[in-house]
N, C-alpha and C positions, 0 to 999 in steps of 0.2 A: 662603422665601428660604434659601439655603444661603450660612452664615457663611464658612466655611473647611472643607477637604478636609485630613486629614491620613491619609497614606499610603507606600504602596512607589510609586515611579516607573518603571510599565510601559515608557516610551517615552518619548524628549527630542528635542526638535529645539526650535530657534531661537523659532521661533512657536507650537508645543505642545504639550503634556505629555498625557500618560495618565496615570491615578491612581488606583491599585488601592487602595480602603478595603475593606477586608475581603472580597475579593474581587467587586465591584461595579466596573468599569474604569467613568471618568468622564474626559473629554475638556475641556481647558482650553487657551483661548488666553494666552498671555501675551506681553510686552516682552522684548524682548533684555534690558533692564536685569532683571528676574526671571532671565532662563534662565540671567545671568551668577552671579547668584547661588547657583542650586540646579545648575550645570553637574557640581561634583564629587558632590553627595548620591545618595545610595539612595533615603532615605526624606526625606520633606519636607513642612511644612505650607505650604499656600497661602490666604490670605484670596482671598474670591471674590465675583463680582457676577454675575448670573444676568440676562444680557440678553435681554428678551422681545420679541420680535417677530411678526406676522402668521404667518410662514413660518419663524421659525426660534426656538429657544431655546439660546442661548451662554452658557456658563461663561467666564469671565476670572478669573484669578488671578493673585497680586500677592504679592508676598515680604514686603512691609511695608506698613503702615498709610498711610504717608506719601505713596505711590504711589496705592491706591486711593484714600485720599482726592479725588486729582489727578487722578484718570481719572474719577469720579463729576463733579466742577466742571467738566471741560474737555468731559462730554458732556451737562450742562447748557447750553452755549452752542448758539443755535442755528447750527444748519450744521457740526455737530461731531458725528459719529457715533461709536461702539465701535469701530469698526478705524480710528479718524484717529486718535481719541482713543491709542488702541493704537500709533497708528506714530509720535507725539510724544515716547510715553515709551519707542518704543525706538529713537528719533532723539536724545534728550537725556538728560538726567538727571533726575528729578522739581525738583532742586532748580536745575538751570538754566532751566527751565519756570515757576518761581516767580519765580526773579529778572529774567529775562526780562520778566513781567507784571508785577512790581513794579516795572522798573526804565522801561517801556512801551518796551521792545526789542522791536520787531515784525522786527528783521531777523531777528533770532536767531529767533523764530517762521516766517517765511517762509522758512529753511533749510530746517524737514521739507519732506517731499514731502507735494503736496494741503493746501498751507496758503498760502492767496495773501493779497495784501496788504488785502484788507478785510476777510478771516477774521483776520488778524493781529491788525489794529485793532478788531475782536468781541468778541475772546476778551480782549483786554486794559480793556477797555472794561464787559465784561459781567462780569471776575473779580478787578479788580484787589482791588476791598475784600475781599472773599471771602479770597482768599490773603493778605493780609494782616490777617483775620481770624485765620486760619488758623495763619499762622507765630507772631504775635504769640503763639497758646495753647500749639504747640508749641516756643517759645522755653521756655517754662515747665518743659516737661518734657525736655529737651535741654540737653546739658552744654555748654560753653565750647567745646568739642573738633567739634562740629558746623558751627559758624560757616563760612557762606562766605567764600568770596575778598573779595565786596563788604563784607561786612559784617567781616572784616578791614580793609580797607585803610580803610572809612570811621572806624575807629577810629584809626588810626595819622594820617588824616587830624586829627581832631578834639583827639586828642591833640600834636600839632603845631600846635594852635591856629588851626585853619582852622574858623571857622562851618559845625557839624553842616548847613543850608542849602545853602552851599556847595560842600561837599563833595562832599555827596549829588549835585548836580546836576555838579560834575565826573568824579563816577564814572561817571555816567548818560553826561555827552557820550562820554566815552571808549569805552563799551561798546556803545553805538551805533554808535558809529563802528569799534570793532571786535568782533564781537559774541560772538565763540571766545576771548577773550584769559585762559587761566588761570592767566598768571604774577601773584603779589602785589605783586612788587618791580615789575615791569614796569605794573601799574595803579599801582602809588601816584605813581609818577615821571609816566607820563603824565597823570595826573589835576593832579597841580603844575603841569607844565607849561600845563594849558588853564586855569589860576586866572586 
């Protein structure tokens, strides 16, 4: 298994990198959400998962932990391959992918492309504990400054004396109902409104 590739960046495009390790070029697919990241580097380390198959062996690489974690569980589910798994995380964010499944937004899942509505209800179905397995440990290790929008407003909620319950599930109707919404002020208001 090969951990991580750190190197000079032969070659960049959107979906994948070249990776000169000491001069050895190595071929890796990655997310828009990575390429965003290493778009201005030279040189770059990428965590990596080594997808084996009958006819083929893929490299994917990932800028952060937090991502492949996400792409390891999401190609756990069945009927979830490495390039779906792949086109999720460069269709959303890893952590709108979590809240989404935490929050069981199957819309905001059936936005990717090749993600219909019983792959939706699968993958939230087959991960929910999982990712919240998940965030619970990397709550741990993550500062105040990481917090989602949700997990904002469901504070400001709770703190306003709305039952933690409640709340939860007003944020849930809201985000359902609209499943792109990343204003805080705009979810806290709508979330009162549906109390």
């Amino acid at each position: 298994m090969i951990a991580y590739l750190n190197g000079k960046l032969a070659y960049k495009s959107p979906a994948l990198v070249y990776i000169d390790v000491q001069g050895v070029g190595y071929e890796v697919q990655i997310s828009l959400n990575t390429y965003s990241r290493i778009q201005d580097q030279e040189n770059c380390k990428l965590l990596t998962y080594l997808h084996i198959k009958e006819d083929a062996h893929t490299l994917y690489g990932f800028f952060e932990e937090a991502e492949r974690s996400l792409f390891l569980l999401l190609i756990s589910v069945s009927g979830i391959g490495a390039s779906t798994a792949r086109m999720m995380l460069s269709s959303l964010q890893p952590e709108d992918i979590q809240r989404a499944i935490m929050m069981e937004n199957d819309k905001m899942l059936e936005s990717v492309k090749g993600i219909g509505a019983k792959t939706a209800k699968r993958i939230i179905l087959e991960l929910k504990d999982k990712v919240a397995k998940q965030r619970d440990s990397n709550i741990h290790l993550s500062s105040n400054a990481n917090n989602t929008i949700q997990d904002d407003a469901l504070n400001a909620l709770v703190t306003l004396g709305i039952a933690r319950n409640m709340a939860e599930q007003a944020i849930q109707k809201v985000l359902k109902a609209e499943p792109l919404l990343h204003d805080l002020e705009g979810l806290i208001k709508k979330a009162l409104k549906s109390l």
